[in-house]
C-alpha positions in Angstrom: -36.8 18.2 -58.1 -37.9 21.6 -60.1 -34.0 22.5 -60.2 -31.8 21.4 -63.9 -28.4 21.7 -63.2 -26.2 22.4 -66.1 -22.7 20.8 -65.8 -20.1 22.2 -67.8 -17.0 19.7 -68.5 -15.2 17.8 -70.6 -15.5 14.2 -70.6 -11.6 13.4 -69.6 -12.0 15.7 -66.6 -11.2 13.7 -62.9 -12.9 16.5 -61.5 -16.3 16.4 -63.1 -15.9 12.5 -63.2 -16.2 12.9 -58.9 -19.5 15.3 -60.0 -20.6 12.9 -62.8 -20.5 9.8 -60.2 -22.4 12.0 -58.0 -25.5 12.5 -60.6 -25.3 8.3 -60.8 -25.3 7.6 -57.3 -28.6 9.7 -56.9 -30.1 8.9 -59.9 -30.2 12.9 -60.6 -31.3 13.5 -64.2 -28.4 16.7 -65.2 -27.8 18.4 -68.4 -24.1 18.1 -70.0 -22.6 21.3 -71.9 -19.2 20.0 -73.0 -15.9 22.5 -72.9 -13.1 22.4 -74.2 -10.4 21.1 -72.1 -8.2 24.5 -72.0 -8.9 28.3 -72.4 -10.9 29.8 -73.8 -14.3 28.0 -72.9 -17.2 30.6 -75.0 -20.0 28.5 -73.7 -18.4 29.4 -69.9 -16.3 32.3 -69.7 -19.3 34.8 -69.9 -20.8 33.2 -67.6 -18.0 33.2 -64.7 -16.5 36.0 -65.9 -13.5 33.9 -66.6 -12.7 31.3 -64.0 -9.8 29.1 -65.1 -11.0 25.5 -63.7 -13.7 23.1 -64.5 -16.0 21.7 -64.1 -18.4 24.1 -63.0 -21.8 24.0 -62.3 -25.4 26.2 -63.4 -28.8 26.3 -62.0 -30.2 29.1 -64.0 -28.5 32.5 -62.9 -26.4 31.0 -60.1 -23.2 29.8 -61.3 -20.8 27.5 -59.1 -17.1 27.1 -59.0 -15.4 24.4 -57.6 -16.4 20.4 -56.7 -16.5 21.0 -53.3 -19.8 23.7 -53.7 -21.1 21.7 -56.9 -21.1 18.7 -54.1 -23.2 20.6 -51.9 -25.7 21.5 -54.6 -26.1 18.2 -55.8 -26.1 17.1 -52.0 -29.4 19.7 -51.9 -31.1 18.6 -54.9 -31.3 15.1 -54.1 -31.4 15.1 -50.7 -28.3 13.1 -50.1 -26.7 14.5 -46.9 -23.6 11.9 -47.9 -22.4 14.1 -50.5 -22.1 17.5 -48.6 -18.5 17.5 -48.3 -18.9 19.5 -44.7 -20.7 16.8 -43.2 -17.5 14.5 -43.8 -15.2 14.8 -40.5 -12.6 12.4 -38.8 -10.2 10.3 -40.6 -12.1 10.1 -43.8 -12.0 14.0 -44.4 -7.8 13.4 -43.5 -8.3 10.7 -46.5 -10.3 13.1 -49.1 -7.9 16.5 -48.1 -4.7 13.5 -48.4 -6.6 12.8 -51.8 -7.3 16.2 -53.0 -4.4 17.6 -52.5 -0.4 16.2 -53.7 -1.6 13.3 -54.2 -3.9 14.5 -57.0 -0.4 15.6 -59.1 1.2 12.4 -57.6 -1.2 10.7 -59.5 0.1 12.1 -62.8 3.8 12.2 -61.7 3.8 8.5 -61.1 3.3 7.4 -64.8 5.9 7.0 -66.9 6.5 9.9 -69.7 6.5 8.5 -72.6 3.1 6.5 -71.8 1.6 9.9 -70.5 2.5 11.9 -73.2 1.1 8.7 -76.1 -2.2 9.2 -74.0 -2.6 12.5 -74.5 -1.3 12.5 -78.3 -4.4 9.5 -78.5 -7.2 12.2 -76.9 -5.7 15.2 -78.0 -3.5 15.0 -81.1 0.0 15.9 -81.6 -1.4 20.1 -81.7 -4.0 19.8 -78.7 -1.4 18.2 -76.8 1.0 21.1 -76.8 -1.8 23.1 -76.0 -2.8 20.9 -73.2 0.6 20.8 -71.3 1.1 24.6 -72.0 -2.1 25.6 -70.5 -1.2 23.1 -67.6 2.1 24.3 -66.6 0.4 28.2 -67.1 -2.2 27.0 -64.5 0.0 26.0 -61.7 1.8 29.9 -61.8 1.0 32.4 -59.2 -0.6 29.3 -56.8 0.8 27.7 -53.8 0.8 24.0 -55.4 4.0 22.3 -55.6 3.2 19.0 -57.7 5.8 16.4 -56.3 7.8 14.4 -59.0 9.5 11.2 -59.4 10.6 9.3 -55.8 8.4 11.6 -53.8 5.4 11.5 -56.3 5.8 7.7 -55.5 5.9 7.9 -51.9 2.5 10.8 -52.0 0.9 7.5 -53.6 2.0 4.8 -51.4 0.7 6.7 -48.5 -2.3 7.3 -49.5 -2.7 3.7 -50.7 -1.9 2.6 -47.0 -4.2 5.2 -46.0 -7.2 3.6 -48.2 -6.5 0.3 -47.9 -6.5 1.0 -43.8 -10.1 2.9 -43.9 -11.1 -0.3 -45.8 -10.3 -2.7 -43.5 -12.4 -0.7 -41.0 -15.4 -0.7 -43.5 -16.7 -1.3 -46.9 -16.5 2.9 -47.9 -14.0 5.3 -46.9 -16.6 6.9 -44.8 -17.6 3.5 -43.1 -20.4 1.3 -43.9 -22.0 3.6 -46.2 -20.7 5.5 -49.9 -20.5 9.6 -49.7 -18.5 11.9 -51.0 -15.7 11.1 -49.4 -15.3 7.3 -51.5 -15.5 10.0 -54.8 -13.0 12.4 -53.5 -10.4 9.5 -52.8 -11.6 7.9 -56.0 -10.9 10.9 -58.6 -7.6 11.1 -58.6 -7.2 6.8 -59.0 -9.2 7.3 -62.0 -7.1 10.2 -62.9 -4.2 7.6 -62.6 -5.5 4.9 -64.7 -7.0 7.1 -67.1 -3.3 8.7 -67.8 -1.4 5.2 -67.4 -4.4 2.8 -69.2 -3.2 -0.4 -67.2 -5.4 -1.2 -64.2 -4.8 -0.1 -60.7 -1.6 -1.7 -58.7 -3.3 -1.8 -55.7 -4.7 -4.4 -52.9 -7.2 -6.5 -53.5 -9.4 -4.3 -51.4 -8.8 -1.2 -53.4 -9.3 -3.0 -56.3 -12.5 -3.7 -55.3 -13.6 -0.5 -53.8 -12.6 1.0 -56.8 -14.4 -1.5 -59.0 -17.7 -0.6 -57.0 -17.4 2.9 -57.3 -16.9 2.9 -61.0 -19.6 1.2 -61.8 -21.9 4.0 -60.5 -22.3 4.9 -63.5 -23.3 8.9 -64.7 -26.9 8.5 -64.0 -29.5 10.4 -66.6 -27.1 12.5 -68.4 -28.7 14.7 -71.6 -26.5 17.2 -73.7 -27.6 20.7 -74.3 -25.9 23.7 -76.1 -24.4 26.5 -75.4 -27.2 28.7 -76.3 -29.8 26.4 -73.8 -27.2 27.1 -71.1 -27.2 30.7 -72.2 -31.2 31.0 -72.2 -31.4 29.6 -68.9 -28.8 32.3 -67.3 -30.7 35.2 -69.3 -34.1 33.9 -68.7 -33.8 33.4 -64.8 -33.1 35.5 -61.5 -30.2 34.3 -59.0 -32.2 32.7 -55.9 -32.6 34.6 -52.5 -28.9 35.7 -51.0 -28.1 34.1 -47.7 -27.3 35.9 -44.7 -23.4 37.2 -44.6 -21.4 36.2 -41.5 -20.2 39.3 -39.7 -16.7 38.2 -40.2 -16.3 39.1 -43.9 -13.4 40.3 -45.2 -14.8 43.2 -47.5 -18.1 45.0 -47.6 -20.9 43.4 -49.1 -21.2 45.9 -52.1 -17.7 46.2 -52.5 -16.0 45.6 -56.3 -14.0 42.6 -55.6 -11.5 40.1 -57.2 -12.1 36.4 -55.7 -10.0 33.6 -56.7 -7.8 30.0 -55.7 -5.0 30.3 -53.9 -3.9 26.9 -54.7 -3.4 26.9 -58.5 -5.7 28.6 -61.8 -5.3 32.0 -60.0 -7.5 33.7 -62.3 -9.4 36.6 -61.1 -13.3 37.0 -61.3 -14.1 40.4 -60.3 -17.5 41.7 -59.7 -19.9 42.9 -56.6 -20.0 41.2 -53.4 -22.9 40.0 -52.8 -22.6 37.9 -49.7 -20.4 36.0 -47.4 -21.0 33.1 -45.3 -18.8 30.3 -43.3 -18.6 28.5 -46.1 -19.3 30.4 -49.2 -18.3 34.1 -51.6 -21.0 34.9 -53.7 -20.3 37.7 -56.5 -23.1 39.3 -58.1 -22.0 40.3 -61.7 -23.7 42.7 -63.9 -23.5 41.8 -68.1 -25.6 43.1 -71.0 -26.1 39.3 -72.6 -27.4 37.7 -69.4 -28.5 40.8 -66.3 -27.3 39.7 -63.1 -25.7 36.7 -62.1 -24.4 35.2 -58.9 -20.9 33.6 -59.2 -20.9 31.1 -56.3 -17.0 30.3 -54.9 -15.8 28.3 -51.8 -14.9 30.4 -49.0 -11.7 27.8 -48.0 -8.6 27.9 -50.5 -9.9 31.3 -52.0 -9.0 34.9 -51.5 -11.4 37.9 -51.7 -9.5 41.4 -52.8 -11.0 44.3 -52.7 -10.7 46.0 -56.5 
């Protein structure tokens, strides 16, 4: 592998905990820049031209947004055809999508108040966590996410604990008899949960144990770099050869375009657009600090204006 990748995160992130599993199932040696865990990130918002969430991803020039293409890139790099999250199909992409989406917030809404907000006032401090629960309500405006609360948070989890335990009893990973990315979908949000509630899972036995395994994965070689490394390798490279747009885009390539989530952090990157395929936007943008870059966003659960 010639390829760093430059992970950009914080270390209480569910999100890049599903990416950081990913680095220690295939032993991929990445580099760690750490955020901060709300607006404004300097070692990130140049780079994306201001894309809300994290974690997001850097090979040099090309900068990705979102787990589901930082998956695929790691699922390229190590040649690990389990982590491409297209490849996963039947009732264990029904199980990641049931993961991923309410019951990611259920996971939240189902512990109790006061112990949430103790654990954040123990990571963040009394200041940091007004900051933290400001930016998070801010982040959910404008999107089509509606977090469910009390009783139906609840029920969001008991399905998809009957759901899990059920794939389990078929086989030893969600996907069957082997671990991909669909075990560290349905994983992220448990470990959101227990991070948030610090008692262990209430689950079967099975869970339990599934989750047990997958923890111990472990963040493979992990090395910390600055921000001005991360800068030096966006100003010092060239984004990699375009793919081939599908006929079906949207916009014209060359347009000035916004792209951005539907779902929640509905902040617009603008720039040019460089290419569309099935499954990807690409938008080339032009700055001073670093030349061109190539801001790499799902094409599924985004939206491409033209500016």
């Amino acid at each position: 592998m010639t390829e760093t990748i430059i992970l950009h995160h914080y270390d209480k992130s569910p999100y890049a905990e599903k990416i950081r599993l990913m680095f220690g199932l295939t032993n991929t040696p990445w580099s760690s820049l750490l955020s901060p865990a709300w607006p404004p990130r300097p070692n990130l918002d140049p780079l994306t031209g201001g894309y809300r969430r994290i974690p997001v991803a850097q090979i040099g020039a090309d900068i990705f947004c979102d787990t589901a293409l930082i998956a695929q890139e790691v699922a390229r790099l190590s040649g690990s055809a389990a982590l491409d999250p297209t490849a996963v199909e039947g009732s264990a992409l029904e199980l990641m999508k049931q993961a991923e989406g309410q019951a990611f917030f259920a996971a939240i809404g189902t512990v109790p108040p006061v112990r949430l907000i103790t654990t954040m006032l123990q990571g963040f401090g009394p200041i940091g966590t007004y900051r933290f629960i400001k930016d998070r309500v801010s982040l959910l405006k404008g999107g089509t996410s509606r977090p469910p609360k009390g009783d139906k948070a609840k029920l969001v989890m008991d399905s998809l604990f009957y759901a899990l335990d059920t794939r389990l009893t078929e086989g030893a990973w969600v996907g069957g008899d082997n671990l991909s990315v669909a075990d560290l979908s349905v994983f992220h949000p448990l470990w959101l949960h227990v991070s948030c509630n610090r008692k262990p899972l209430a689950a079967s036995q099975k869970i339990q144990q599934w989750y047990s395994r997958v923890e111990n994965i472990g963040h493979g070689a992990r090395s910390e770099i600055s921000q001005e490394d991360a800068f030096k390798a966006a100003r010092e490279s060239q984004p990699r050869l375009l793919p081939v747009s599908s006929s079906d885009s949207p916009v014209a390539i060359g347009a000035a375009v916004q792209v951005a989530p539907l779902d929640y952090g509905v902040v617009p990157v603008a720039g040019t657009l460089a290419a569309v395929t099935e499954t990807r936007i690409i938008v080339a943008r032009e700055s001073a600090d670093f030349g061109t870059l190539h801001v790499h966003f799902p094409r599924a659960g985004y939206s491409i204006f033209a500016k």
